[in-house]
N, C-alpha and C positions, 0 to 999 in steps of 0.2 A: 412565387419565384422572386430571386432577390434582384432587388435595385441594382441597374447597372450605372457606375460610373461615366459620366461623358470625358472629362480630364484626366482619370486614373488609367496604368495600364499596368496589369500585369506579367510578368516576364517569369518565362518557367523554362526549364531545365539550363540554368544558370548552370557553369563551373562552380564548385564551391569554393574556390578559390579566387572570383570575378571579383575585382575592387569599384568602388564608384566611380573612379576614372577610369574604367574598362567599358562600363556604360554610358558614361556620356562620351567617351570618343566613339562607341560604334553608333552611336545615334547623332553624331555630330553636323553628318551630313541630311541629320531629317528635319524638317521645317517644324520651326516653332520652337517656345523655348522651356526648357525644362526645371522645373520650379525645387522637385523635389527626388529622391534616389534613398529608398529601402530594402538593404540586400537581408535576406536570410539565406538558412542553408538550404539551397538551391534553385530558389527560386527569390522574386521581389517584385518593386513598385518601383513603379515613376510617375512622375505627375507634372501633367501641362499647364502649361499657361492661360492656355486657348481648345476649346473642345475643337475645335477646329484641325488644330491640328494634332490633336490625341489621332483625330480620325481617320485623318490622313495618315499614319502609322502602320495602322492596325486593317488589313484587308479582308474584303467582306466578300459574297461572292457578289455583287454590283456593283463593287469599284475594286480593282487592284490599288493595291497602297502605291502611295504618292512616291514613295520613299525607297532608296534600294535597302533600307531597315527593313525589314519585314518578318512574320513570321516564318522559321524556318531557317533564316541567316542563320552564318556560323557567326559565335562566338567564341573566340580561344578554344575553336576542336569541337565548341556542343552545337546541337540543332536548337538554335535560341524559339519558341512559342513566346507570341505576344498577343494578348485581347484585352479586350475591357475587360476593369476589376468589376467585379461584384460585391453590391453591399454595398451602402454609403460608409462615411468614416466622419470623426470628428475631426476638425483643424488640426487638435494636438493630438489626435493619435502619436504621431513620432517622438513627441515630446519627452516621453517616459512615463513612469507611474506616476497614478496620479499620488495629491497629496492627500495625508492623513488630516481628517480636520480635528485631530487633537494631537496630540504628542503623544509617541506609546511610554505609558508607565514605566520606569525603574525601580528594580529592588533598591531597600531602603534599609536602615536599621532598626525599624519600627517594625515589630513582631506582636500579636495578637494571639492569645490559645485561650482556647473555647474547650470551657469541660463539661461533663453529662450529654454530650453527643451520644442519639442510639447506634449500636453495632451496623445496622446497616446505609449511615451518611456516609455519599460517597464525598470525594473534594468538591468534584461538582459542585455539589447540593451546597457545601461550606461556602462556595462563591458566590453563589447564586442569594443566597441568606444575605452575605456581605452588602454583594451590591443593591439590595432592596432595601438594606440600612444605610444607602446611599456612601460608603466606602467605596473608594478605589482602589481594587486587587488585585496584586499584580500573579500570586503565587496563596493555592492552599493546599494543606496537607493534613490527610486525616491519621491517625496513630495504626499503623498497621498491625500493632497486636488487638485492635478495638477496647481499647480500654478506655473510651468516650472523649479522647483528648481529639482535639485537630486547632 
């Protein structure tokens, strides 16, 4: 079963139209303070400060939420669901992709043809050749009539 969040909370059946300031006004009046706001379509994340008061949010059946937030609130018309996320996350999740640790290759005007290729090399096979001769390839092409060129 997956790791549940103490700080994160989940929020489902959002408006698809809810902005970040739509979520932190309706949680304004909940304790504690909210660090972070993830909206997709129709549903998202928020994230505490303090597990503390994630907990307080989010009610169980042995404690009613602290909060008039609670799961089940209206949001602009929806029945807003709130619980712990599931699944840890990295820091940067929100951040974006991550980064390439090279730069991707650009065509060049440096061109390479390779003759007495057999009928059945496919390009593949031409890049895979390439890159074992330690080239960087951005694009190959083998002669679609098979006349051994690529």
């Amino acid at each position: 079963m997956a790791e549940v969040s103490p700080t994160r909370l989940y929020l489902g059946n959002l408006p698809r139209d809810v902005t970040k300031e739509d979520i932190q006004a309706h949680f304004k009046d909940a304790p504690g303070n909210i660090t972070e706001v993830k909206l997709m379509n129709g549903f998202g994340f928020i994230e505490y400060e303090d597990a503390m008061d994630a907990r307080d949010v989010v009610p169980t059946s042995s404690n009613d939420s602290l909060s008039d937030v609670e799961d089940g609130s209206d949001l602009n018309g929806s029945r807003l669901t709130v619980q712990f996320a599931r699944g840890s996350r990295q820091r940067n999740e929100f951040a974006g992709p991550p980064e390439r640790p090279h730069p991707r290759p650009r065509r060049t005007a440096h061109r390479m043809q390779i003759n007495g290729l057999p009928g059945e090399t496919s390009w593949q096979d031409l890049k895979d050749f390439a890159r074992r001769s330690g080239l960087d390839v951005v694009y190959s092409e083998v002669g679609r009539d098979r006349d051994g060129k690529g």
